[in-house]
C-alpha positions as CSV (number, residue, x, y, z in Angstrom):
1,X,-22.8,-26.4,36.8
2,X,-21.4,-29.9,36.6
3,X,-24.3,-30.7,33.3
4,X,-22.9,-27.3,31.6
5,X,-19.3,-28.5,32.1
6,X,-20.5,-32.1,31.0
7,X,-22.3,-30.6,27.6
8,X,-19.6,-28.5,27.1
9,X,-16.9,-31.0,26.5
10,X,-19.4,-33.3,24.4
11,X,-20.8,-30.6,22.0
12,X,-18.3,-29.7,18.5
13,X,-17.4,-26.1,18.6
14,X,-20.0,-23.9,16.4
15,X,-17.3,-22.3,14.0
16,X,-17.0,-22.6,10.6
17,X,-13.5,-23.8,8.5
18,X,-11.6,-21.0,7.2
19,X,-12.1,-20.1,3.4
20,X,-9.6,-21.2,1.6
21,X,-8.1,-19.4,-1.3
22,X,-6.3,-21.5,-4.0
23,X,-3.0,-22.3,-2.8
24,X,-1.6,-21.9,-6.4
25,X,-3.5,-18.6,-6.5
26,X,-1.8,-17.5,-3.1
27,X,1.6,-18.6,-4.2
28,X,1.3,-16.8,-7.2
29,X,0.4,-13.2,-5.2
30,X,3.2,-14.0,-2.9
31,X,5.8,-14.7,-6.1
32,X,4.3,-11.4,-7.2
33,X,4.3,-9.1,-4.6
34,X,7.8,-10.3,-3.6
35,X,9.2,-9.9,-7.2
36,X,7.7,-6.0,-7.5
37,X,8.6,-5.3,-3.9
38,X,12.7,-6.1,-4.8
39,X,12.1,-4.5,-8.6
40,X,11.1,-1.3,-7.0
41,X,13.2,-1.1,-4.4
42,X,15.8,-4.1,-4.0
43,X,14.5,-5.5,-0.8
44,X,11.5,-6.6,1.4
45,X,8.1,-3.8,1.8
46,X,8.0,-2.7,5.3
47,X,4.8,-1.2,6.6
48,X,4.2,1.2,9.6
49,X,0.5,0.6,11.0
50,X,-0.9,3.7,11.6
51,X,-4.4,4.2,14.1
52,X,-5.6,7.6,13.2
53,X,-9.2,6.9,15.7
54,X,-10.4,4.0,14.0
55,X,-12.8,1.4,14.8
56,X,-10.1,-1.0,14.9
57,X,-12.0,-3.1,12.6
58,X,-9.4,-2.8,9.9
59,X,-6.4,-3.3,12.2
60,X,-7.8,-7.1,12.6
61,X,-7.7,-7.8,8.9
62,X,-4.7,-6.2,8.9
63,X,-2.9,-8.0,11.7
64,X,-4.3,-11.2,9.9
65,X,-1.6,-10.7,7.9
66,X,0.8,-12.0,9.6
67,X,-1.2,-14.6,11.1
68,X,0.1,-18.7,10.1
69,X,-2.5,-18.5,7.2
70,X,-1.3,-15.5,5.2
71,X,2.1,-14.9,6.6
72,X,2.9,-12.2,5.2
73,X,6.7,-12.4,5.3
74,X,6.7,-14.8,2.7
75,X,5.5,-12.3,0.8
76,X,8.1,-10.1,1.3
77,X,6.3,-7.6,3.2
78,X,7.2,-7.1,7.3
79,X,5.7,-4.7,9.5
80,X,8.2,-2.0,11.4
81,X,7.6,-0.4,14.5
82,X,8.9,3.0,13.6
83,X,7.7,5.4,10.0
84,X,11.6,5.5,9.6
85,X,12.4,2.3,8.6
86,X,8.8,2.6,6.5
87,X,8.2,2.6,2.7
88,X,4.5,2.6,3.3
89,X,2.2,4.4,6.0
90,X,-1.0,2.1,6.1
91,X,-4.1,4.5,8.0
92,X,-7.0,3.2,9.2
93,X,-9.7,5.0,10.3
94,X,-11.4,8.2,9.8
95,X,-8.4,11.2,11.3
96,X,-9.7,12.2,14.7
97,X,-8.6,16.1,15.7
98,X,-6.6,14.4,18.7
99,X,-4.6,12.1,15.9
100,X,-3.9,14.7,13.4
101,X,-0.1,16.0,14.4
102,X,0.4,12.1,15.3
103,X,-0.4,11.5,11.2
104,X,1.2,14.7,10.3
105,X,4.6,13.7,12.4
106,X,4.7,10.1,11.3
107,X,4.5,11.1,7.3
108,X,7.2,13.3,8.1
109,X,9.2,10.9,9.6
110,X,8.8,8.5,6.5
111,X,11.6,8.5,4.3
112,X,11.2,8.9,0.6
113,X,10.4,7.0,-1.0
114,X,7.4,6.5,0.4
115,X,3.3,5.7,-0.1
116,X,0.3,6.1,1.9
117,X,-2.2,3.6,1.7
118,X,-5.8,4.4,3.6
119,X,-7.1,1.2,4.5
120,X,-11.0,1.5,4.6
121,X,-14.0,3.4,3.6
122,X,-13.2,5.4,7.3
123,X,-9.8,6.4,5.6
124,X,-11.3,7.6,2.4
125,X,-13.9,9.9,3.4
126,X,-14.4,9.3,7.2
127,X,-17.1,6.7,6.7
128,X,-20.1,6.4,9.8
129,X,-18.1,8.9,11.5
130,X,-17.7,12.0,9.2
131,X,-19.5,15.0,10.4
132,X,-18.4,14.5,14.0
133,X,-16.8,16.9,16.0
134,X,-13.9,14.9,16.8
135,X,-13.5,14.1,13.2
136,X,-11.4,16.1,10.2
137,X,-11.9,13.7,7.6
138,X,-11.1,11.0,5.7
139,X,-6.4,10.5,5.2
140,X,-6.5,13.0,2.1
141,X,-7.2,15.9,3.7
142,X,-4.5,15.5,5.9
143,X,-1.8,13.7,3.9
144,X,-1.4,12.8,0.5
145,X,-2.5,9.4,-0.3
146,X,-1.3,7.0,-3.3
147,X,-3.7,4.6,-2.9
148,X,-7.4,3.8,-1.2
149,X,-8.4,-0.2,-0.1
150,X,-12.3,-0.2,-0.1
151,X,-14.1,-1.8,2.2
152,X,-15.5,-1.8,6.0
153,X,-13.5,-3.9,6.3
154,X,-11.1,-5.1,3.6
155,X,-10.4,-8.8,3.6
156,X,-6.6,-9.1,3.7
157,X,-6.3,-11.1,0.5
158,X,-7.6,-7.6,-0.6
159,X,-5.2,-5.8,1.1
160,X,-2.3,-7.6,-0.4
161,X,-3.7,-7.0,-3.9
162,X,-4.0,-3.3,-3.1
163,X,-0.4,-3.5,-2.0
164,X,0.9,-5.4,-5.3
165,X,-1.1,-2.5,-7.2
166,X,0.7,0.1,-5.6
167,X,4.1,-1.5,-6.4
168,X,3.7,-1.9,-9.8
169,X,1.9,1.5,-10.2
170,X,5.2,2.9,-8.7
171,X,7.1,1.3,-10.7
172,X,5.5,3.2,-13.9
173,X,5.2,6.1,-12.0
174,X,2.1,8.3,-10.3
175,X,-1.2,6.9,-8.3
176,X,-3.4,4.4,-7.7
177,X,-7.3,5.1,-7.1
């Protein structure tokens, strides 16, 4: 036990640096999404999180949002515990029968105006676990959505583009695919 211990402190941790966007590039998508975020609607994006029985895979990219590297409030954007104070419903995961009045509720709960974003290929069209029993499908067939983030899961530099394409698509009016 003592030679584990000993090796242990001795060895360099196995993981690898961060990649590392442009910091010009970053600044500019924060600039950005803050700038359409206050033309659209004359203050900070706030997000509701919403779990509708997914892998929890896109909830980490997600939550790296508002980790120290992205920090997403300097983007403008804050995350709100209740659909009320929400302009935006972000779903994850495929809708599970036991989450479906949940998603239902919380859309209703939204105020206008508002946008749902599914976050995913689960959200789209149920992904790995479409056809299950437990499963009605991807968001669409349950709410409306305005826009789709691809990927299993999407990086959150992607997510934040998705979310700047959804502001200035709702600033000239209609969806995003």
């Amino acid at each position: 036990m003592r030679k584990l211990l000993f090796e242990n402190l001795i060895r360099l941790p196995l993981t690898e640096p961060a990649p590392r966007p442009s910091d010009a590039a970053m600044e500019e998508l924060a600039l950005t999404i803050d700038t359409a975020s206050r033309r659209r609607l004359g203050r900070s994006l706030s997000i509701r999180a919403v779990d509708a029985g997914s892998c929890n895979g896109c909830e980490l990219e997600m939550h790296a949002l508002s980790n120290a590297f992205y920090d997403s409030e300097r983007f403008g954007i804050r995350f709100v515990a209740s659909p009320r104070h929400a302009d935006v419903l972000l779903v994850t995961g495929p809708v599970t029968k036991n989450m479906l009045e949940a998603l239902e509720r919380t859309y209703n709960a939204t105020p206008a105006p508002k946008w749902v974003v599914a976050l995913g290929g689960c959200a789209r069209d149920g992904g790995c676990f479409a056809g299950s029993y437990a499963v009605v499908g991807g968001v669409s067939k349950v709410i409306p959505v305005d826009l789709h983030i691809p990927g299993c899961p999407p990086s959150p530099t992607d997510i934040l583009k998705g979310l700047l394409a959804l502001l200035e698509q709702a600033s000239t009016g209609g969806r995003v695919s």
